[in-house]
C-alpha positions in Angstrom: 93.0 76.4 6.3 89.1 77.3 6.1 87.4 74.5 4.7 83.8 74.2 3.2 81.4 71.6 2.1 82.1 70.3 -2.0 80.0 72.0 -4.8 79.4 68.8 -6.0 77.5 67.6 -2.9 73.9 65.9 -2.4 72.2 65.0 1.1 69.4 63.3 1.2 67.5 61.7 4.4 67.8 58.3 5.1 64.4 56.7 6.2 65.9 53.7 8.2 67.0 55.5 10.5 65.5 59.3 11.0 69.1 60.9 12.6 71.1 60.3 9.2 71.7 61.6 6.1 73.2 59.8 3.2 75.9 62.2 1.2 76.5 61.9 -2.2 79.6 63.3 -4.2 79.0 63.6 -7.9 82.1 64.8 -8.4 83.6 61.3 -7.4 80.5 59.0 -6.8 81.6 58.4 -3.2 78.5 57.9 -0.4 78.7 58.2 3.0 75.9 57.9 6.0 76.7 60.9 8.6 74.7 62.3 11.3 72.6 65.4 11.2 74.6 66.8 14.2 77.2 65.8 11.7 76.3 67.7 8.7 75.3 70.9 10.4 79.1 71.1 11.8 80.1 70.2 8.0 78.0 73.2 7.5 79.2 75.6 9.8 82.7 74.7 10.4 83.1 72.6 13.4 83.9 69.0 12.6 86.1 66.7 14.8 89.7 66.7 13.2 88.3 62.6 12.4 85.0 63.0 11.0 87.1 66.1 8.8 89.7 63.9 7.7 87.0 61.1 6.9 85.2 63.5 4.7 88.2 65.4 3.1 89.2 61.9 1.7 86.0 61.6 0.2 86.5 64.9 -1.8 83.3 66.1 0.4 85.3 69.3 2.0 87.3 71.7 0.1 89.3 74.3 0.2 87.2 76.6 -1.7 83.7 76.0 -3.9 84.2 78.7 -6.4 88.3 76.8 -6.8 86.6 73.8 -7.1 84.2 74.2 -9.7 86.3 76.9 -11.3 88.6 73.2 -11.4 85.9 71.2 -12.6 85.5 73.7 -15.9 89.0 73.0 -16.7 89.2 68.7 -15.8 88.4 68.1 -19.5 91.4 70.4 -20.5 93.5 69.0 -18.1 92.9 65.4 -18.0 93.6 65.3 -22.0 96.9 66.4 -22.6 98.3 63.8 -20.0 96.1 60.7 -21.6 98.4 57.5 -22.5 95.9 55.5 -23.5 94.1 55.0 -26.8 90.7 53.9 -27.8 88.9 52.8 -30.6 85.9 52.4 -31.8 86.0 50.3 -34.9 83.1 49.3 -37.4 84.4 46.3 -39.2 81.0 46.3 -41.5 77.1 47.2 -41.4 76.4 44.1 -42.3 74.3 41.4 -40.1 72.6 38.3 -39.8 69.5 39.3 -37.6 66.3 41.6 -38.4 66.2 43.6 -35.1 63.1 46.3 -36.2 64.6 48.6 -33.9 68.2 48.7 -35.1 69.6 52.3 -35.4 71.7 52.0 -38.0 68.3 51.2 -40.1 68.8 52.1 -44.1 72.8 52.7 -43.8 72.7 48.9 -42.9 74.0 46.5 -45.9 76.8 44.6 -47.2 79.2 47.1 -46.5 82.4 45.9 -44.9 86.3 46.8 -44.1 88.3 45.8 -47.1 91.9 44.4 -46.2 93.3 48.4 -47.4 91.4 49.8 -45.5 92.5 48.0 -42.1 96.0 48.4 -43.1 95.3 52.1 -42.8 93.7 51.8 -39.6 96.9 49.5 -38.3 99.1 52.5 -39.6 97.2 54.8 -37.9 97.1 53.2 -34.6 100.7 52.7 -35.0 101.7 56.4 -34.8 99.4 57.1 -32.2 101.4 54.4 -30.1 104.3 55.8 -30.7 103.6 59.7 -30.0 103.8 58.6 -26.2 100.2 56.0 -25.9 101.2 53.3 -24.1 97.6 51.1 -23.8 95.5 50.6 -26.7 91.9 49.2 -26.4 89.5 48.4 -29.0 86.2 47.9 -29.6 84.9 45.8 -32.4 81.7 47.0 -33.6 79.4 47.0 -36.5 76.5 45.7 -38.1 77.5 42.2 -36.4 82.1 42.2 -36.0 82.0 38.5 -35.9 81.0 38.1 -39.9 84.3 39.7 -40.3 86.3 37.3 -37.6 89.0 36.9 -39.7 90.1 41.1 -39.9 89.0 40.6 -36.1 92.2 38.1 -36.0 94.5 39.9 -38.8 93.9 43.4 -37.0 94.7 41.9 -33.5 98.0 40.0 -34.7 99.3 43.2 -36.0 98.2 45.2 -33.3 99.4 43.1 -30.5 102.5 42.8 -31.9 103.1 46.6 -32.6 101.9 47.2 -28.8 104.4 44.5 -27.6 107.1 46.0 -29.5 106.1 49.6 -28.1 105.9 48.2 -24.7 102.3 49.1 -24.6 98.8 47.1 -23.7 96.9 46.2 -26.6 93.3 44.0 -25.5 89.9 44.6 -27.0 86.1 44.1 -26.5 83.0 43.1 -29.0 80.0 44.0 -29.1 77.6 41.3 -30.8 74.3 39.6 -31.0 75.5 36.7 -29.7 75.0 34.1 -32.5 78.2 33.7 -33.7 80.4 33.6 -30.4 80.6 30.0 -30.7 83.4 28.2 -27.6 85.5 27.7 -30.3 85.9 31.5 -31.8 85.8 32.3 -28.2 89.2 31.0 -27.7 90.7 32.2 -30.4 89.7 35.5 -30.0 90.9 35.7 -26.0 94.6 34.2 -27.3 94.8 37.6 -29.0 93.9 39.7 -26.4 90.0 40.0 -26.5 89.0 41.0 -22.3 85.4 41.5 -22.7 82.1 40.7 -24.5 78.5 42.7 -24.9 75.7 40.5 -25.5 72.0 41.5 -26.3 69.3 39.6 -24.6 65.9 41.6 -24.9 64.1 39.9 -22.3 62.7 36.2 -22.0 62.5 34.3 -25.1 59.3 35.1 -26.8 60.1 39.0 -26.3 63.8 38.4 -27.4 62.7 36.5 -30.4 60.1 39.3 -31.6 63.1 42.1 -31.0 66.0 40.0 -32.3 65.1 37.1 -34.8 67.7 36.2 -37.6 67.0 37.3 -41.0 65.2 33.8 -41.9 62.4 34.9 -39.1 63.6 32.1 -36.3 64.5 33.0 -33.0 67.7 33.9 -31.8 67.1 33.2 -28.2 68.3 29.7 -27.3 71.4 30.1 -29.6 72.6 32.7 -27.8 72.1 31.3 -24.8 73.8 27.9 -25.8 76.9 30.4 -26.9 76.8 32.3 -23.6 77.1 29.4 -21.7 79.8 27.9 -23.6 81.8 31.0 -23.1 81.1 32.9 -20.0 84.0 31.1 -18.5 86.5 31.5 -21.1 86.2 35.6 -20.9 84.2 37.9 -19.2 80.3 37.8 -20.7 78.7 40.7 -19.9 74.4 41.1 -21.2 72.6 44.3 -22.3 69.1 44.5 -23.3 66.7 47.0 -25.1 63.6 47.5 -23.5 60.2 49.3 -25.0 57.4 51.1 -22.5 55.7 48.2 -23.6 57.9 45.0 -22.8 59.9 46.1 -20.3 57.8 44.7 -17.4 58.8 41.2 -19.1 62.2 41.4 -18.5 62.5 40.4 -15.1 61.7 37.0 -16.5 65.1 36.9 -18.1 66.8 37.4 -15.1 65.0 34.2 -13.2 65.4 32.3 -16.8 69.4 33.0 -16.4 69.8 31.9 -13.3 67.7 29.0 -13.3 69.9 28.4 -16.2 73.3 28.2 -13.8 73.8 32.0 -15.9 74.6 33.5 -12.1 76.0 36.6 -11.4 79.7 34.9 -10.6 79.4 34.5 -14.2 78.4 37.3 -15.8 80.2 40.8 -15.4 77.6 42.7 -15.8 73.7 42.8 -17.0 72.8 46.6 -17.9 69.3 47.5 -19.6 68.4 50.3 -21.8 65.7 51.8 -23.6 65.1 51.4 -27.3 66.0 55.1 -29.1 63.9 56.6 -31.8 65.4 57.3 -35.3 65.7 60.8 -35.5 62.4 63.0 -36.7 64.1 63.9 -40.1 65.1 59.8 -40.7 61.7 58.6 -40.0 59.5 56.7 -42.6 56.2 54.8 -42.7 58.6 51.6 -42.5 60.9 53.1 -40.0 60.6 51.6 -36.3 58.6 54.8 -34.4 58.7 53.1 -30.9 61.7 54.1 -28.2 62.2 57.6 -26.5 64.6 60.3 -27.3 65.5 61.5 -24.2 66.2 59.4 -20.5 63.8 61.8 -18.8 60.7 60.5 -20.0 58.6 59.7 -17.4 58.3 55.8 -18.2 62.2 55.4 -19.2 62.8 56.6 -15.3 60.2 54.3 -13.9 61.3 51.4 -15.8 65.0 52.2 -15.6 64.4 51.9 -11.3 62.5 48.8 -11.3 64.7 47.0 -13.7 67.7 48.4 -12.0 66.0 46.6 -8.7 65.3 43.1 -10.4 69.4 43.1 -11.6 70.6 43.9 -8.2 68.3 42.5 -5.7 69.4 39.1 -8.1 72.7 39.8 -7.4 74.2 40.6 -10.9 76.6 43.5 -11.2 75.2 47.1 -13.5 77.0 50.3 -13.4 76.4 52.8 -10.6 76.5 56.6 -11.2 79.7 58.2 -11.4 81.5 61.0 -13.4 81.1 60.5 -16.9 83.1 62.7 -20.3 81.4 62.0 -23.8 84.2 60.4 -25.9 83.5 63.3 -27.9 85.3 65.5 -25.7 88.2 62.6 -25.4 91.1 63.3 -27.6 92.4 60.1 -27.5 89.0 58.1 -28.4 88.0 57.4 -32.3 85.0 56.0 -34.1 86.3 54.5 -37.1 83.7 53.1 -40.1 84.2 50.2 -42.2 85.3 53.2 -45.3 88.1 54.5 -42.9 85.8 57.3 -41.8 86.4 58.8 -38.4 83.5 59.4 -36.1 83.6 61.0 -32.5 80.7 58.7 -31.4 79.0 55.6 -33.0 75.7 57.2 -32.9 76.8 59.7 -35.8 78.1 56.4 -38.3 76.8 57.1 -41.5 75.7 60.9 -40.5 78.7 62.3 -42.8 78.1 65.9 -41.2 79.1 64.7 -38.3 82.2 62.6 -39.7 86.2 63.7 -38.8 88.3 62.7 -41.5 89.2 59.6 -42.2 92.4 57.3 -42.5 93.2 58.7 -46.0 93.1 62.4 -45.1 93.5 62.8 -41.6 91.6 64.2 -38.4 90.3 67.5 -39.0 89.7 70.4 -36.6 86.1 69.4 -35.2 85.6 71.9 -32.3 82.4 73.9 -33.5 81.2 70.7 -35.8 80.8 69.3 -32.5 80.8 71.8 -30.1 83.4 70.9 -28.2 83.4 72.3 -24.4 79.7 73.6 -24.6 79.2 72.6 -20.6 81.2 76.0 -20.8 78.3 77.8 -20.1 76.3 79.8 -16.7 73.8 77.3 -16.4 76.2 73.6 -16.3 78.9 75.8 -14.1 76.2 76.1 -11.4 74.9 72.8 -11.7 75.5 70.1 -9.1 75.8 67.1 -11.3 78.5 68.8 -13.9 80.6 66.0 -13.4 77.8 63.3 -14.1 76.7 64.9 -17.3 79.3 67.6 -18.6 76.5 68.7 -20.6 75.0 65.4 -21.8 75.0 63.0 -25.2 75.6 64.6 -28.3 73.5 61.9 -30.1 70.0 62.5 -27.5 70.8 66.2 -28.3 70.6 65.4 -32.4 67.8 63.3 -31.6 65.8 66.3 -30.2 66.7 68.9 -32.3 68.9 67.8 -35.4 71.9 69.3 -34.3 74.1 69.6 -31.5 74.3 73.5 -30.8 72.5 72.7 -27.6 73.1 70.9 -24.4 71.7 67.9 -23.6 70.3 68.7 -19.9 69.9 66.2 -17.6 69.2 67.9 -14.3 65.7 67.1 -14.3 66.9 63.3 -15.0 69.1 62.9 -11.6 66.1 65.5 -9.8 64.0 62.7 -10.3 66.2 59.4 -10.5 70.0 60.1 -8.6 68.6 59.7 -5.1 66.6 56.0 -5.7 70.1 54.8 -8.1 71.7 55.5 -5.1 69.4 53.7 -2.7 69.3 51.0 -4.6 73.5 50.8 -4.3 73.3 51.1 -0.9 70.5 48.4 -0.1 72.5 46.0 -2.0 76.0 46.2 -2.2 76.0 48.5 1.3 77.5 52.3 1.9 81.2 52.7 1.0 81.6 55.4 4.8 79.3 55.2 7.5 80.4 58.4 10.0 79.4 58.6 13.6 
């Protein structure tokens, strides 16, 4: 059978040594160093039967490029129907001790929380989705801060974990939280019912942090979350995020030397992952509204400080996600956004934004296709577009945040123009090439 080089394919040079190329599959996030001499029999057909079968398992040669991306159209469709897993999104309140100026969920923010009906509902719902054929169940507790609701966090996961048991299905879950509450003690209560994982925001060294992310009374946050992360980080996986500005990102380099002179090493942290602060959409802003942040990853100083940050967290040794194939949850079936009032959202950007809601537990999950625009990578200029599988036509939210709506993609091809090649360097220099052919 005639075989061809994958659609999906990059090759860029490789300066250490002048003979190589380094390949890159998007479709598949493999990487291989090969040989010009190599490449140009990739190219016209006369690879060893080795150096074929090496790049055939990487999903580098196909069968046929039009088949292939003609496949890749169609993964979304595909992939969904045969889904046996769950996930959820859940926003226990909007509620929360701290005063971050930044914080996205600005005015809807308040004393709004998940009454005991309400979770009930939720439980139900979650309940008929196991047992139409789900068989794992994961959950993320969200809000405002989920640990001022701990004890819904521990009513929802006794129920839960006893309906997956009896189902014969998985049930763990994950928080996302500023850090201040996630004392030892809640820490091990929460892993005996099933919590796996743990998101906590550190926005650079202390006197940044404590300007981004001070408690409502005006102290700083810093050294309390640190205190907590240390007390825990060996009871379940502690993973840190940070949001940087153009302004204070240079700064947060600092953390990483302040966590690690702190015994905070990358044996015990999962992973350490930085992003840029987002803008409040135009038609939300105010003269007390935070105007600071980006709203899109392809401004110019969002790529430079995503690569040098992305540097200082690897050459340190801490773990951050590489790129790979990536589907919006919006365009998962089987993922939910669900708000404290039982309102279901396809992605946590859109709580509060009611155009963008669902349904909800009372009522049901509506038809959203065209509210959302489901499969809109369906179009001439995504289907001959290398990195389709890294993007399938981008965030929803960045698209809203552009132009109020989401009838249009979110493009990122000028993004991984500028950016793939040094993320994948960077991989490379530190963790080393998954293939090296002769």
């Amino acid at each position: 059978m005639k075989i061809s080089p994958s659609y999906y394919l990059k090759a860029y040079p490789w300066e250490r040594d002048s003979d190589r190329l380094l390949l890159f599959s998007t479709k598949n996030a493999s990487s291989i160093l090969i040989s010009k001499k190599t490449y140009q029999s990739m190219q016209e057909g006369g690879l060893s039967a080795s150096d074929a079968a090496t790049l055939e398992g990487l999903q580098m040669l196909v069968g046929s490029q039009e088949a292939e991306k003609k496949a890749m159209l169609s993964l979304i469709d595909e992939l969904n129907p045969k889904s046996t897993g769950m996930n959820a999104i859940v926003v226990l309140n909007l509620d929360c001790n701290f005063a971050c100026p930044y914080c996205f969920e600005g005015s809807i923010k308040g004393k709004h929380y998940m009454t005991s009906e309400t979770a009930e509902r939720l439980v139900s719902f979650i309940d008929q989705a196991l047992e139409n054929g789900k068989d794992t169940l994961v959950v993320d507790f969200y809000g405002g801060e989920p640990l001022l609701s701990l004890d819904l966090i521990v009513s929802i996961s006794e129920r839960l974990g006893a309906i997956a048991e009896a189902r014969s299905a998985s049930y763990g879950f994950t928080l996302v939280t500023n850090g201040s509450l996630f004392t030892a003690e809640t820490a091990r209560k929460l892993v005996g019912l099933g919590l796996k994982s743990v998101k906590i925001t550190l926005d650079g060294p202390a006197e940044v942090h404590n300007r981004s992310r001070p408690f409502k009374s005006g102290a700083g946050s810093f050294d309390t979350i640190v205190k907590n992360i240390k007390d825990t980080c060996d009871l379940v996986k502690v993973g840190i995020g940070g949001n940087f500005t153009e302004e204070n990102y240079a700064e947060f380099p600092l953390l990483l030397d302040y966590l690690q002179q702190e015994g905070l090493t990358p044996d015990r942290l999962y992973q350490v992952k930085f992003d840029p602060v987002i803008k409040h959409p135009k038609a939300e802003l105010s003269p007390s509204r935070y105007t600071q942040g980006c709203i899109s990853i392809d401004e110019p100083w969002v790529r430079k400080a995503e690569t040098v940050l992305r540097d200082e967290i690897l050459k340190r040794g801490y773990h951050t996600p590489k790129p790979a194939p990536m589907v919006c949850m919006i365009e998962n079936e089987s993922a939910y956004v669900v708000d404290y009032d039982g309102t279901f959202y396809k992605c946590p950007g859109f709580i509060g934004v009611k155009a963008y809601g669902v349904g909800s537990l009372t009522s049901g999950i509506r038809d959203y296709g065209k509210t959302l625009n489901i499969g809109l990578y369906r179009n001439d200029d995504c289907a001959e577009c290398v990195y389709l599988p890294l993007c399938f036509g981008g965030c929803r939210y960045m698209a809203y945040l552009e132009d109020g709506n989401v009838d249009s993609i979110n493009c990122k091809k000028a993004y991984y123009d500028a950016s793939l090649e040094t993320l994948i360097k960077q991989d490379i220099l530190y963790r080393g090439p998954k293939q090296t052919s002769r």
